[in-house]
KOLZA-855993 format. One record per residue (C-alpha): y negated, z negated, x. Coordinates in nm, 4 decimals. Layout:
% residues N
Y	Z	X
...
END
This chain:
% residues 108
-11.9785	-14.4784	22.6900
-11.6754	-14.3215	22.8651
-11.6033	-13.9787	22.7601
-11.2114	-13.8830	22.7488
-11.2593	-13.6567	23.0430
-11.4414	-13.9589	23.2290
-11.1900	-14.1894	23.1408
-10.9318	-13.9000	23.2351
-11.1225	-13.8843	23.5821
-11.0856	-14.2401	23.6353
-10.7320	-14.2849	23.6140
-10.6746	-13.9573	23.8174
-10.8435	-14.1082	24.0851
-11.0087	-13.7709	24.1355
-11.3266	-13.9611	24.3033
-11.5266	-13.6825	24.4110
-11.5211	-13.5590	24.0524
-11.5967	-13.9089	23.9210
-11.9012	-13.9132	24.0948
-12.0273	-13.5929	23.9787
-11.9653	-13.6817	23.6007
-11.9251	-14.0246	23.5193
-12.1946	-14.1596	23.3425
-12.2939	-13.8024	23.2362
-12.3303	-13.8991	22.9007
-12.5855	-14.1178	22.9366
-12.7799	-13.8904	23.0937
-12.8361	-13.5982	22.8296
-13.1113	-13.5829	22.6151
-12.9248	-13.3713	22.3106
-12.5393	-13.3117	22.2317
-12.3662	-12.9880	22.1269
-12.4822	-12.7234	22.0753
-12.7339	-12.7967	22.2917
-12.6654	-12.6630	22.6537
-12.7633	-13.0052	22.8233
-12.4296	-13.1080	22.9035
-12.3379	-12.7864	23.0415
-12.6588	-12.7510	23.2337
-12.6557	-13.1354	23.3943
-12.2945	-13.0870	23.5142
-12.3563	-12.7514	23.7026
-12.6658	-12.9095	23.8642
-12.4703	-13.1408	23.9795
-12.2241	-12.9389	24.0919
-12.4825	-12.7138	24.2741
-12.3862	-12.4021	24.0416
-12.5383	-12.1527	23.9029
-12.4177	-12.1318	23.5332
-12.3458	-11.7669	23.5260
-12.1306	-11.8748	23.7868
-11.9551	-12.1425	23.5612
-11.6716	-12.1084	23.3207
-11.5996	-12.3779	23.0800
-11.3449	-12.4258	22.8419
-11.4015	-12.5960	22.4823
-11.2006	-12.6761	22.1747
-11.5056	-12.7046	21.9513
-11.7363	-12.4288	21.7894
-12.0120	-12.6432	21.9351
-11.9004	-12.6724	22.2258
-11.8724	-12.3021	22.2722
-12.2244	-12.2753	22.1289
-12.4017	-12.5264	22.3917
-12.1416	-12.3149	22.6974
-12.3063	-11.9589	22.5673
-12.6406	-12.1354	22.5291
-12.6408	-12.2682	22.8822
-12.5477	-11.9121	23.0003
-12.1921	-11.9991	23.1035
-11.8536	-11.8195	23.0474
-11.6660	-12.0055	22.7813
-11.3093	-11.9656	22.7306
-11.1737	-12.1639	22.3651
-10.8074	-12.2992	22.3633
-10.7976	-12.3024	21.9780
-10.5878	-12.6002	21.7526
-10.3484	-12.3438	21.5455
-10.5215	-12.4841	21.2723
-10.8857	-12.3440	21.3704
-11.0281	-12.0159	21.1869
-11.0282	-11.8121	21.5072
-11.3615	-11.5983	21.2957
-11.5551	-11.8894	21.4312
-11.4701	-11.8421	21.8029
-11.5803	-11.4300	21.8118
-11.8612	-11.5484	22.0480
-11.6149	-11.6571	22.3290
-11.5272	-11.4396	22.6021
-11.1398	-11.5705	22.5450
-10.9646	-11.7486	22.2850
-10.6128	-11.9255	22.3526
-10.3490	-12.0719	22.1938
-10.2468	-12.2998	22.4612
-10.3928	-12.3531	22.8658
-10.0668	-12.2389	22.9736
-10.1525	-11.9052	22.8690
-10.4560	-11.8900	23.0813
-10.4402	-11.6711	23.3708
-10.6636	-11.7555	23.6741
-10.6553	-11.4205	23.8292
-10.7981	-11.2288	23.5562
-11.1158	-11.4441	23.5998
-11.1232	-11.3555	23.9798
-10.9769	-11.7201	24.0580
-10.7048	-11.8092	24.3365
-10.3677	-11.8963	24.2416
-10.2699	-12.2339	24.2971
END
């Protein structure tokens, strides 16, 4: 099983990345909300996961990022009921709206 970011990964040619997380699927024991995913991918990444921000489109997957103990920022679909994102630390409409520094990030 290839998820849409693996198969994203692939065509990219982003190889160090493609190491890291293909086949990551196939290695958790429970989906979202569980944390697993979360948790497999900053081992592998040698992260802590306070030190790990993710960003979802999913109320599960912002469940399973808070679970795992991970900053989760939610670019919501216009249709979503933005009640059921209070838990994130950010809600967007759109990536482009996301703003690296305020999360202590470089520019690039």
């Amino acid at each position: 099983m290839v998820t849409n970011f693996e198969a994203v990964l692939l065509l990219g040619g982003h190889q160090v990345h493609k190491q890291i997380f293909v086949g990551i699927t196939a290695a958790i024991k429970q989906g979202k909300p569980a944390p697993d995913i979360f948790l497999l991918a900053a081992a592998r990444l040698k992260a802590e996961p306070n030190n790990c921000l993710v960003f979802e489109n999913s109320v599960a997957g912002m469940k399973a990022a808070i679970a795992a103990g991970m900053s989760v920022v939610v670019v919501a679909d216009a249709d979503f009921d933005r009640n059921l994102f209070t838990q994130a630390d950010l809600v967007l409409n759109s990536l482009e709206e996301f703003n690296l520094g305020d999360w202590g990030l470089p520019q690039f």
